[in-house]
N, C-alpha and C positions, 0 to 999 in steps of 0.2 A: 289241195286246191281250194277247197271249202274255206280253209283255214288263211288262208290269201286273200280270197275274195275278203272276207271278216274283214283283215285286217287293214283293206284299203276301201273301206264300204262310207267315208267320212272326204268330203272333199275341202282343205283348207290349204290354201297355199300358205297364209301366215305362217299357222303352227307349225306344219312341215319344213319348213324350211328356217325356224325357229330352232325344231328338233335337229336339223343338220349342219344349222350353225354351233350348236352348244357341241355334237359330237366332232366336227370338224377341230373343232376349238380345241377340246379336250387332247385328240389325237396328238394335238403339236406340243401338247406337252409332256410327250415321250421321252421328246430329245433332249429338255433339263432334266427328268426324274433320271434319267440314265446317266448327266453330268454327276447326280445327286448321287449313285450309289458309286460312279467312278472316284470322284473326291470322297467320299465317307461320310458325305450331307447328311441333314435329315431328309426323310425323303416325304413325311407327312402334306409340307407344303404341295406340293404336285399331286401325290398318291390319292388324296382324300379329291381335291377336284374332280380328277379323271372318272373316280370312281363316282360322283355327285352329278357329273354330265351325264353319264355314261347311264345310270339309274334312271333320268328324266330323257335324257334324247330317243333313247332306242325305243321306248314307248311310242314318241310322238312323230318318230320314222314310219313302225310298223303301222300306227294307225289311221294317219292321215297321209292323203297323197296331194299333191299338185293340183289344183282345179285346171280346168280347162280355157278358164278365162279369168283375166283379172281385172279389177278397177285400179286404173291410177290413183284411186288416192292409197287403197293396197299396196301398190309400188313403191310405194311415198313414205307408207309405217313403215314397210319392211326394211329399208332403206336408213333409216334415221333411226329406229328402234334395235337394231343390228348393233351398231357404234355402243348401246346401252348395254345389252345382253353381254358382249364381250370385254365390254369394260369390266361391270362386274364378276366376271368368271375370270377373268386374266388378272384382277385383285386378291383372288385370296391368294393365290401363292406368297404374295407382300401381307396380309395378314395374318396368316398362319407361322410367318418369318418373324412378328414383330411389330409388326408396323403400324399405326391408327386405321383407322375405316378410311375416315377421309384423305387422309396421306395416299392410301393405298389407290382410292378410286383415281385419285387426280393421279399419279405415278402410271397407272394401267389406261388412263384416260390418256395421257402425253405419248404413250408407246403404241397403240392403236394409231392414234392421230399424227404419227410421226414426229410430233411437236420435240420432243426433246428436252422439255422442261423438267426438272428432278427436284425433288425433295432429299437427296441419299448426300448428304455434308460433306460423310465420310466415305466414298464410294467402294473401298478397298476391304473395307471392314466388313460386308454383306459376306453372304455365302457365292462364290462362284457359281452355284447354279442358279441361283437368282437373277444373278446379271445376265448368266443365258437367255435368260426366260427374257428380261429387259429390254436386252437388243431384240429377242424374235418377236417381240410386239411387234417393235416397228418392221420388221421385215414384213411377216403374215401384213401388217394393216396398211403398209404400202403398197403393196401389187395381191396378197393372198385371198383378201374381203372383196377388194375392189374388182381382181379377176375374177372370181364370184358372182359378182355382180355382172361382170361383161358377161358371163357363160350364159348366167340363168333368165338374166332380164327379156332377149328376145323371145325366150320361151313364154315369158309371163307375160306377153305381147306390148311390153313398152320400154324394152331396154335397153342395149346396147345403142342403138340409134339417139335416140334422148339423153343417156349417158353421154356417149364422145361427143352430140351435137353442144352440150355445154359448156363439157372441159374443150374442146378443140373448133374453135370459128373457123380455122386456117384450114382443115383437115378436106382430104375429099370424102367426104363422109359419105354420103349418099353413096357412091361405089363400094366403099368400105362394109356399109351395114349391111349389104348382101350376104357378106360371108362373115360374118361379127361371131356365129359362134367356131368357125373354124378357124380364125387368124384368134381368139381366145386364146387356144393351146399354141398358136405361137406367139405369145404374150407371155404367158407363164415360158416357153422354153428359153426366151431371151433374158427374162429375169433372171430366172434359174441359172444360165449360162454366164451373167457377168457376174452373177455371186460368186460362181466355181471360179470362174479367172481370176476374180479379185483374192479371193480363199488363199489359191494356190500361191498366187504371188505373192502375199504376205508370208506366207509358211517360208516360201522359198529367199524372203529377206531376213530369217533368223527370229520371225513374231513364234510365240506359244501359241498354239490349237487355239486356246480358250482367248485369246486376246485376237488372232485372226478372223475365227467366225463372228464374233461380235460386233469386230469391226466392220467386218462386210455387211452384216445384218444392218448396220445404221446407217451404212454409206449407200447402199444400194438404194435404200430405201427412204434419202435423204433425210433421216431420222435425228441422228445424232447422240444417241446415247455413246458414252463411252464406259468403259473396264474402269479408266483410268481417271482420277479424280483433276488430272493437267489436262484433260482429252487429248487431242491426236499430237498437242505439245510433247507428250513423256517418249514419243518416240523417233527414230533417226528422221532427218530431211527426205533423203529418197520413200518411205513411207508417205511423207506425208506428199510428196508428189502422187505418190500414187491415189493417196484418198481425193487429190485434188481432180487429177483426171475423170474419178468414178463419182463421183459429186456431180461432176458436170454431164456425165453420161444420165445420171438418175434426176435428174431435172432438165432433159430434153426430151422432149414428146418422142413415145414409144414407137409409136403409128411412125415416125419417121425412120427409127430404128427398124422398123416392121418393114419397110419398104426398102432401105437398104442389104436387110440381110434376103426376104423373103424374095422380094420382088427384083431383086440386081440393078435397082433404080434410085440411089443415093440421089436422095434431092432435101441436103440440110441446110446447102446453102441457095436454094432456091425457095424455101419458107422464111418469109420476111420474119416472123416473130423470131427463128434460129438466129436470121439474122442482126435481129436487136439484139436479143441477148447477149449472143456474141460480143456485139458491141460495147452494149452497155457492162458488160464486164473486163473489157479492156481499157475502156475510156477511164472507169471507176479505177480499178488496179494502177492504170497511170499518173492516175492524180492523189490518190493515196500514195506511193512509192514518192512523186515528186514533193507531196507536202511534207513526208514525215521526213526525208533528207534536208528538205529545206529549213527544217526544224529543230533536227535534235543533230544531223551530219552521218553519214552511211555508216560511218566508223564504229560508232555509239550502238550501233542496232544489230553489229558484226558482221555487216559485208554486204556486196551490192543484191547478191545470192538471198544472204537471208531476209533481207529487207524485200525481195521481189517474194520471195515464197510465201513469206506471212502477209505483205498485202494481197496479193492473188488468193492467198486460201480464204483468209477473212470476207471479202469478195464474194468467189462463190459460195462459200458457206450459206452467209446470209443469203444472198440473192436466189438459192434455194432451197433454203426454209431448211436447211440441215442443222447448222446451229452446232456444229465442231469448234473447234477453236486450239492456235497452234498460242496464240498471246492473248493479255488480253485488252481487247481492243476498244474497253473505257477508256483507257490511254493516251487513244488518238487525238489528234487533232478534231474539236468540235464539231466544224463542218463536215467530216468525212462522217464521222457518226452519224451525223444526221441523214447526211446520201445512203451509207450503208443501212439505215431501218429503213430509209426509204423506200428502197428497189428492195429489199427484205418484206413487206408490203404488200408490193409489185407482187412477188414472184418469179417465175422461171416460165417456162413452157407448158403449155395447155397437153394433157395426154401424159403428162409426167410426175413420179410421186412428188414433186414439190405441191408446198403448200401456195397461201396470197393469193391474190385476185387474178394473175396471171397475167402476163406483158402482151399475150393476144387482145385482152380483154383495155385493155390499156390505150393501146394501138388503136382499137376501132373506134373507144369515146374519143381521143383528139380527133381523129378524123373527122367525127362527127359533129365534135363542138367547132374545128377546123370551118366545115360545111356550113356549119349555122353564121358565123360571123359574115362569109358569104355572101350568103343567101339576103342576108341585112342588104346588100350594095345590087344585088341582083336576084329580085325575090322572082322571078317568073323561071331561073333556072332552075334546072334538072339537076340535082348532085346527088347520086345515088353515094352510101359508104362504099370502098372497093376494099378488099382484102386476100393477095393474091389475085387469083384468075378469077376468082366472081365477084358480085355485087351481094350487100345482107340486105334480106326483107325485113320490114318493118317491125315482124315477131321477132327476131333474131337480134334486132339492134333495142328495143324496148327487153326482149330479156337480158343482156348484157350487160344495160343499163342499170337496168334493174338489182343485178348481181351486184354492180360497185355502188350503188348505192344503200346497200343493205350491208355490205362489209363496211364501209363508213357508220352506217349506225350503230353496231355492233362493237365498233372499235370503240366510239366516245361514249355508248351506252356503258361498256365494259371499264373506262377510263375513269368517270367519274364513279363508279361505283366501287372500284377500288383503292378511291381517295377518301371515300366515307370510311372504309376501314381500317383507316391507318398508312397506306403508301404512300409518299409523297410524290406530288404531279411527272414527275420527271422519269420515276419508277413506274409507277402505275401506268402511262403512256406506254413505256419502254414493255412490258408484261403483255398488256392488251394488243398491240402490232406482235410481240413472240406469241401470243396464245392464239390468234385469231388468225395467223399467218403461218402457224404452225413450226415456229422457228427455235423457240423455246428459249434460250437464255436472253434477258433484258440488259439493266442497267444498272449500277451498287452491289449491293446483296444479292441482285438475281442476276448477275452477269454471267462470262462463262467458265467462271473460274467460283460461281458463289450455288446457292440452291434457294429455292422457294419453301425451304425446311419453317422459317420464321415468319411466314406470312399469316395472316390471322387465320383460321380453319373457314372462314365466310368470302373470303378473299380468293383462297384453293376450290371450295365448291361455284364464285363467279369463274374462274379462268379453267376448270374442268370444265363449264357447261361453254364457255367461249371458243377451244381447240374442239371440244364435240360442233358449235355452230361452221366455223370455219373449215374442218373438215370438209362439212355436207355443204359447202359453197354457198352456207347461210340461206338460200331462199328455202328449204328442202324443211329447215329447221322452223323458220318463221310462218310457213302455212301452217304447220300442225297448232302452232297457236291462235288460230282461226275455230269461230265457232263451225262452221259452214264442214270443216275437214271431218269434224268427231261426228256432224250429224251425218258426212257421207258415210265414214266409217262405221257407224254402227246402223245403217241401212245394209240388210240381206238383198245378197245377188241371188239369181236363180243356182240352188244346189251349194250353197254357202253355208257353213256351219258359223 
């Protein structure tokens, strides 16, 4: 008892939770060290982390606990400083393999961030457990960090409500965050559960173990790493229907999912953003299928079948930031590229592992700019934004705002910067929309059929830190660069180590 008392006699929520992200961390990489002895790997790459976590975390379990109260701007490091920590611990296994530092960071950077973007040329030629490890970035970083964050944030008194009230305008949130940490565990069981369906049904269309879970790991989690150096091309059409359908599952808002399976109250076509999406992926997939027959003739591209499947997949691929690929779709028709980085950009659905600004967020600036032109003809009227069943308050439409226009600075900040190094404008554009949008293959050499192996090393350390701002919805990233945050941060709260 004595010996208890000691060891939680230190109140820090940072470190604590510091400490259980690095052993959380470590624990996942069970399941490649155990690929590693299955294949005859080496098993150094995994074995020396676990044990390197596992030496610093259990110390900074035992000894600090949870404080009782936090400051947001605490919520804010732990938040953005998380993305950091597990970037580099989820690198050495790629260093310890071979790999440069910075290869490694940016490689373990894209897998956290679900971004998708790879440095690996030759992807066939790593070690099979590596690639485990590759895909389960993106799994863990798409629902595993993030549910995480939904558990613990209401505890830390500014979480889960502030969380989905960002990613989700459309949401009922306010009902929602009453019980934010018990629908939590049904967040994880529904990820969990389309993993296993997706699992199964690839096993059950004749895929290997190791190319199944992989694939599910990046499709669930709109990720997009693949095994395979053709991505979801190397294998049959009914697969890739099936990645098409779970693509579209893992960039629709959860909370919706959560209401249909929890709640017995399916309303996906009652959320107007669902309902864009929907659209705008139909509209898009139509007019790609009608330009590319108008262009090259259905025959040429082997049938009305194939020709619907690779426009539809390319489609939602981008459109939620998964970044698969069945062709490659530099190819296209001009104009279609340009729609598809477009809504690639955009995003998918608010509440969903897709990356981009997100099409809720989309929805409410035209509205608004809608309102303002208005207002010019009739400045004495009332026009509140509506979105769904209610009206946003002025906080709510100034942060939103705020969101798309910090993802635009970000993107031209990141644009020119990697024309100084060498990219050419066309690339460089195409990089900073995949790395800030989290979609991961661009344009040329970085397409998705190519890798970011030959970008300059300055170039890989801009578009690491651009998938790290984009992740964090860029605002989250741009206050810590405020004097104002480090001098709140390093002011003691009462009982604050």
């Amino acid at each position: 008892m004595v010996l208890t008392k000691r060891f939680h006699r230190w109140e820090s929520t940072v470190i604590r939770l510091m400490g259980l992200l690095l052993l959380w961390t470590s624990l996942s990489m069970l399941l490649p060290l155990g690929a590693a002895m299955y294949f005859q790997e080496a098993l150094e790459p995994f074995l020396f982390p676990i044990l390197t976590c596992f030496a610093v975390s259990i110390p900074l379990v035992l000894l600090f606990r949870t404080s009782s109260n936090i400051r947001p701007v605490e919520g804010i490091f732990i938040v953005s400083f998380s993305w950091i920590v597990v970037m580099f611990v989820g690198a050495m296994p790629y260093i310890l393999s071979g790999m440069g530092a910075v290869d490694a960071c940016f490689e373990s950077m894209s897998g956290f961030t679900t971004t998708g973007a790879s440095i690996m040329a030759d992807i066939e030629s790593w070690p099979s457990s590596l690639l485990l490890w590759r895909s389960m970035t993106q799994w863990l970083g798409g629902a595993g960090i993030i549910m995480v964050f939904v558990t613990i944030f209401p505890i830390l008194g500014i979480g889960g409500r502030n969380l989905f009230r960002n990613e989700g305008p459309s949401l009922d949130i306010h009902n929602f965050t009453v019980r934010i940490q018990e629908a939590a565990r049904e967040f994880h069981v529904i990820y969990i559960a389309l993993s296993a369906i997706m699992f199964v049904s690839l096993m059950l269309m004749g895929l290997e173990g190791m190319d199944a879970i992989c694939i599910t790991f990046s499709t669930i989690s709109t990720g997009g790493f693949s095994p395979r150096a053709a991505s979801i091309g190397y294998y049959d059409p009914l697969v890739q229907w099936l990645v098409i359908a779970f693509m579209f599952l893992g960039g629709t808002s959860f909370y919706l999912h959560y209401r249909a399976i929890y709640q017995r109250k399916p309303s996906y076509l009652k959320s107007t953003e669902f309902r864009w999406v929907l659209s705008i992926i139909l509209l898009l997939t139509a007019a790609t299928v009608a330009w590319r027959w108008s262009g090259f003739g259905v025959q040429d591209i082997g049938g009305f079948e194939a020709l619907l499947r690779g426009s539809l997949f390319q489609t939602v691929s981008l459109f939620t930031s998964t970044g698969f690929a069945t062709e490659d779709y530099a190819l296209y028709p001009a104009p279609i590229i340009v729609l598809l980085f477009l809504v690639s950009f955009v995003g998918a659905s608010s509440g969903s592992t897709a990356g981009g600004i997100k099409t809720a967020r989309i929805i409410i600036v035209a509205r608004y700019f809608h309102n303002g032109l208005l207002k010019m003809l009739h400045p004495r009227a009332v026009m509140p934004v509506k979105f769904d069943a209610g009206s946003l308050n002025e906080d709510g439409l100034n942060s939103i705002i705020l969101v798309v226009m910090s993802f635009v600075l970000v993107l031209v900040s990141s644009t020119v910067l990697l024309t100084l190094v060498g990219l050419t404008p066309d690339m460089a554009l195409s990089a900073s929309i995949s790395s800030v949008s989290n979609i991961g293959p661009g344009v040329g050499y970085i397409g998705p059929y190519g890798s970011y192996a030959s970008v300059d090393p300055l170039g890989k350390i801009v578009l690491t830190i651009t998938m790290w701002a984009g992740r964090l919805e860029i605002m989250t990233v741009l206050v810590m660069l405020t004097p104002v945050f480090w001098k709140e941060m390093g002011r003691r709260g009462p009982k604050q180590i």
